[in-house]
N, C-alpha and C positions, 0 to 999 in steps of 0.2 A: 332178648335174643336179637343178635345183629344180623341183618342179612346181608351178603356179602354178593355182588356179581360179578359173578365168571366173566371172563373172555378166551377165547378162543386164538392164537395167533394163525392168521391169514396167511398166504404166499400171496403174491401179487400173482399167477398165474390164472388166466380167464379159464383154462381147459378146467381146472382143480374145482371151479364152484360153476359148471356145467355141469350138470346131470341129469339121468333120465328119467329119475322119480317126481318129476315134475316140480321139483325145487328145494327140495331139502336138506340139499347140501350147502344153500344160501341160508334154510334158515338155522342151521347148525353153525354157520359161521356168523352171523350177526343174528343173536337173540331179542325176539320181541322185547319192546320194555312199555311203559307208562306213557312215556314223554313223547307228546306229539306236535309238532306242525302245521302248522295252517298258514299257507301263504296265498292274501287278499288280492286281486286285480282290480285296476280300475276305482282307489281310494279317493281322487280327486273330483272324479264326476261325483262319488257320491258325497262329498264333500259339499256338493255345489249344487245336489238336487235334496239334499238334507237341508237347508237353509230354507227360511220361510218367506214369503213376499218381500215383506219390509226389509227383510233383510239384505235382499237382493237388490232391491231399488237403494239401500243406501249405500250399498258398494259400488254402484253404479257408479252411481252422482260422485262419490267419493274418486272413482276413475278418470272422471271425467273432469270435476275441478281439477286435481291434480295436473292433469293432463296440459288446461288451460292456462293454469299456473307456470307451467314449465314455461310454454310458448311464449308468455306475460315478458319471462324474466329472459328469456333469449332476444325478444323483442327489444327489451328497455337496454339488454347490454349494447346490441350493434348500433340501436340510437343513442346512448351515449358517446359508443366508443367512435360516432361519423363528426358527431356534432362537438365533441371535447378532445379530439386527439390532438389538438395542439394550441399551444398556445396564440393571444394576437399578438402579432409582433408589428402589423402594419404600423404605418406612420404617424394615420390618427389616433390608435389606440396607444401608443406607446408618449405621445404628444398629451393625451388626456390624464394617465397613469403619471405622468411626470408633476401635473399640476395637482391632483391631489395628494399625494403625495408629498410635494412643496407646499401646500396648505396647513398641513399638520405641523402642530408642536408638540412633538414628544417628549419632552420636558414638564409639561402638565398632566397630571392625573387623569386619564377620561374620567373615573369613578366617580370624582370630585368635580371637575369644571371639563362636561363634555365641547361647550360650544369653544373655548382655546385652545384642547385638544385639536378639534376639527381645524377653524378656522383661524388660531395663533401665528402660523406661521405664516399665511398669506399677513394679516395687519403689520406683521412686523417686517413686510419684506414688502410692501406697497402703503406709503406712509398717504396722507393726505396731500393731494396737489394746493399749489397754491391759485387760490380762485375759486377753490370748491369746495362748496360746505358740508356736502361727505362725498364718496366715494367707494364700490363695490364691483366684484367681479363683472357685474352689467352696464358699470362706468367704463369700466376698461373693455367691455366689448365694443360699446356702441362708440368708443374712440376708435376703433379698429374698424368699426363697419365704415363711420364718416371718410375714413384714409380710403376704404376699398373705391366709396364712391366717387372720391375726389378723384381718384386716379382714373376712374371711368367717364368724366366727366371731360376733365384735360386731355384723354386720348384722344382726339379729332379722327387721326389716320384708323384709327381701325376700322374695320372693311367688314360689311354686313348688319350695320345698323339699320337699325327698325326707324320712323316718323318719328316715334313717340321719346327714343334714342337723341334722335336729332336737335330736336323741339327743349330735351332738357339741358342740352348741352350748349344751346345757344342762348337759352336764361341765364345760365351759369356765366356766361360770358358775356352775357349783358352785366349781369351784378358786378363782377371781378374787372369793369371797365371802369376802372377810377378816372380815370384823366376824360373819358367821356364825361361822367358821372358830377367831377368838380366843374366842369364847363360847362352843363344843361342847369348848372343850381337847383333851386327849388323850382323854376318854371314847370317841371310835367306836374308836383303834386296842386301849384297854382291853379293850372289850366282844371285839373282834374277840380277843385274845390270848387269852381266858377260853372263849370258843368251841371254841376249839383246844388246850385242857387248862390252860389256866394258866400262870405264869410264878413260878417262885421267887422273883424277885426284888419281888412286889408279895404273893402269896401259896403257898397250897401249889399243887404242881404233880404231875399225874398222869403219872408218869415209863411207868406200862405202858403207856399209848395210844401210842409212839412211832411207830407203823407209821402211826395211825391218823393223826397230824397229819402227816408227813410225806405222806400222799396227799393229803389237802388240800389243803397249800399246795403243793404240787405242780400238782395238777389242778387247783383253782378258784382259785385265785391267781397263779398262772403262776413262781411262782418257783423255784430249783434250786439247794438245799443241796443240797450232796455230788456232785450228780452232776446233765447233763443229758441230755434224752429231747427227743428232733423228727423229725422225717421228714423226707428229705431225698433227692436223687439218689446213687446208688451209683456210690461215686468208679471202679470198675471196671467198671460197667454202666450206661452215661446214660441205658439206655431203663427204667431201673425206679427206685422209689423205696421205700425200706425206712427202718423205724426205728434210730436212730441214738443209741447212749448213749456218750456223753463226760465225763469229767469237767468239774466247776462251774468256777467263779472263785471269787475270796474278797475280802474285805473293803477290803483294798488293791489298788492297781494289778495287782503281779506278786509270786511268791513269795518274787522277792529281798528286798524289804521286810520278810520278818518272818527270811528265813536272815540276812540281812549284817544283824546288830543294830548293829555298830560303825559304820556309815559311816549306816543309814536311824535311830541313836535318837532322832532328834527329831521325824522320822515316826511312829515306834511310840508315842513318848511322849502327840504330838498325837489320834494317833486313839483311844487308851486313853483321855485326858480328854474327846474329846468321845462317847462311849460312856458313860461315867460320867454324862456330863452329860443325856443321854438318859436312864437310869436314872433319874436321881432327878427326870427331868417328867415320867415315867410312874409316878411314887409311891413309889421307892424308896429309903432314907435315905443319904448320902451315902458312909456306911462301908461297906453295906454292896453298893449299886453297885461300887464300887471292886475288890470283893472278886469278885461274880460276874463284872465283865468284865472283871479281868485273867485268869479262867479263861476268858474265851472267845476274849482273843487269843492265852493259850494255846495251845487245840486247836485256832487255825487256824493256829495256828506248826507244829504235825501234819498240820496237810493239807497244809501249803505243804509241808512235809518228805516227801510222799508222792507231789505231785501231778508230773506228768514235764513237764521244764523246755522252755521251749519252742521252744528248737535242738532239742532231740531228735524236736519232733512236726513238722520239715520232711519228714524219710522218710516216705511213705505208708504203707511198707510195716509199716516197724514198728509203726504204731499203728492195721494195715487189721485186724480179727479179726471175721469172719465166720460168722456158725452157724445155725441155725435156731433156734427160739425154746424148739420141745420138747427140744431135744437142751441146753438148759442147764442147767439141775437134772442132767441123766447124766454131765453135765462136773467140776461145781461139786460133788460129794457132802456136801464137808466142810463148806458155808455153809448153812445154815438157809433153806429156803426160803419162809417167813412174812416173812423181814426183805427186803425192797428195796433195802437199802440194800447190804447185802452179797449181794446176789443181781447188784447192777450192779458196783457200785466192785470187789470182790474177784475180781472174773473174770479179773483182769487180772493182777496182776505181787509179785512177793514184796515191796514194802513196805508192802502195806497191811495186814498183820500186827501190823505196829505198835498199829494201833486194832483190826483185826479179822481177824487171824490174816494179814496181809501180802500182798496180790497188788498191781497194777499200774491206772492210772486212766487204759490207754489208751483211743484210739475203740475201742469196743467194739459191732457192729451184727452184728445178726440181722437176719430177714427175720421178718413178721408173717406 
């Protein structure tokens, strides 16, 4: 059996469902039924006091990073968009952009041969000069720095020069004074030689002062026969700086030039004649140049034989020797303490006995 519900049709008039029976005319017009309503207030609070601790604290955090996150990326955009809104177009950047750019050969593979990639097209657009036996973008700088100086050098008139300004500009114009220079001859390096005891080879030569010229040219000359002396950081301690004795260089490049006679003799040959040649524009006769300065490629053919080759001086270790300054002489008994020369060079290793009872020409530092 189906149940069927009635309705009743209404008039829309207020007075019609007034009555005095205290309401019965409403409920004659809309019939009770089953179906009811419930309408909740306030579902969000309870939402939100229904949650448990934990829970609360991770929406927090969750609010809160968020939050920070926002700020993060508002942050990063306005400093992007300060610091990259435009391109450099200045002079220098557009001048540096040019050269690499002129560097690359794009004709090559990076994949395959990154560095002619890179660097192809500068090699093939700056060939080797003639006189140099290579040549790289630090070539071609330091030609441009020498132009910048020369020009600074030649400018007299310009206005607010420093002493030190002055002082170099009138070296420079000592040097560059040839017609001086051809007319003084050798006389300044004469006068200078005879200062410092003489020379054999023009006249007599005062062989006892040897200590005495040696600090000389050492000290007011700046130069380093036998051995050098600098100050410098201590390869084991960067916070301090101690003095530092090494041995010198010599005459040629490297030592091999005077041990392998057979393969450098046209080197040895060369440099012996123009020594000779030297000799006799400092006044001495033809024979007898010859004579002194095949004894001085000689005794550098003995230092070369002394001095330690220089694959060996890549180990620190070997060539680190450390001491204090008094405790040298306590070390060294057997070397005269008057001579400097064997007070440095002989510290070191048994060949330098050769010339001077044989020790070693390693770095040898003390502390001052």
């Amino acid at each position: 059996m189906v149940m069927m519900s009635t309705y009743k049709r209404a008039t829309l008039d207020e007075e019609d469902l007034i009555v005095d029976d205290g309401g019965s005319a409403v409920d004659e017009v809309y019939q009770s039924s089953r179906m009811q309503v419930t309408v909740r207030h306030g579902r969000t609070a309870r939402c939100w006091t229904g949650r448990t601790l934990v829970e609360r604290v991770l929406l927090g955090l969750v609010c809160v990073l968020s939050l920070g996150l926002f700020v993060c990326v508002l942050t990063l955009g306005q400093y992007h968009n300060s610091g990259h809104s435009e391109l450099c177009l200045s002079e220098a950047c557009v001048t540096v952009a040019s050269t690499v750019l002129g560097a690359l050969d794009r004709s090559v593979d990076p994949c395959h041969d990154f560095y002619n990639f890179a660097c192809g097209g500068w090699v093939k657009n700056n060939p080797l000069p003639d006189g140099k036996s290579r040549w790289g973008p630090f070539s071609s700088l330091w030609e441009r720095n020498m132009a910048t100086m020369k020009h600074l050098l030649e400018n007299t008139t310009r206005a607010g020069l420093s002493e030190a300004e002055h002082k170099a500009q009138w070296y420079y114009q000592a040097c560059m004074n040839e017609a001086k220079i051809e007319s003084l001859g050798a006389q300044p390096l004469l006068e200078l030689i005879n200062q410092t005891g003489g020379w054999a080879l023009t006249g007599p030569w005062d062989k006892d002062n040897f200590q005495e010229v040696l600090r000389m040219v050492s000290a007011r000359y700046r130069t380093s026969p036998f051995f050098t002396v600098y100050v410098s950081t201590d390869s084991k301690s960067s916070n301090s700086n101690i003095i530092q004795v090494d041995q010198s260089g010599l005459g040629l490049p490297s030592r091999d030039y005077y041990l392998n006679k057979t393969a450098n003799e046209k080197y040895l040959k060369a440099y012996l004649d123009f020594l000779v040649e030297l000799g006799v524009l400092l006044g001495g006769s033809q024979e007898k140049s010859r004579i002194l300065m095949q004894e001085i490629v000689d005794f550098e053919t003995t230092l070369a034989n002394i001095t330690v080759p220089q694959e060996e001086r890549r180990d620190e270790e070997f060539i680190y020797h450390k001491m204090q300054a008094k405790d040298l002489a306590v070390s060294h008994r057997e070397m005269p303490l008057s001579s400097p020369l064997l007070l440095y060079v002989s510290a070191q290793s048994p060949k330098v006995r050769g010339l001077t009872n044989k020790k070693n020409l390693d770095v040898f530092q003390f502390k001052s």
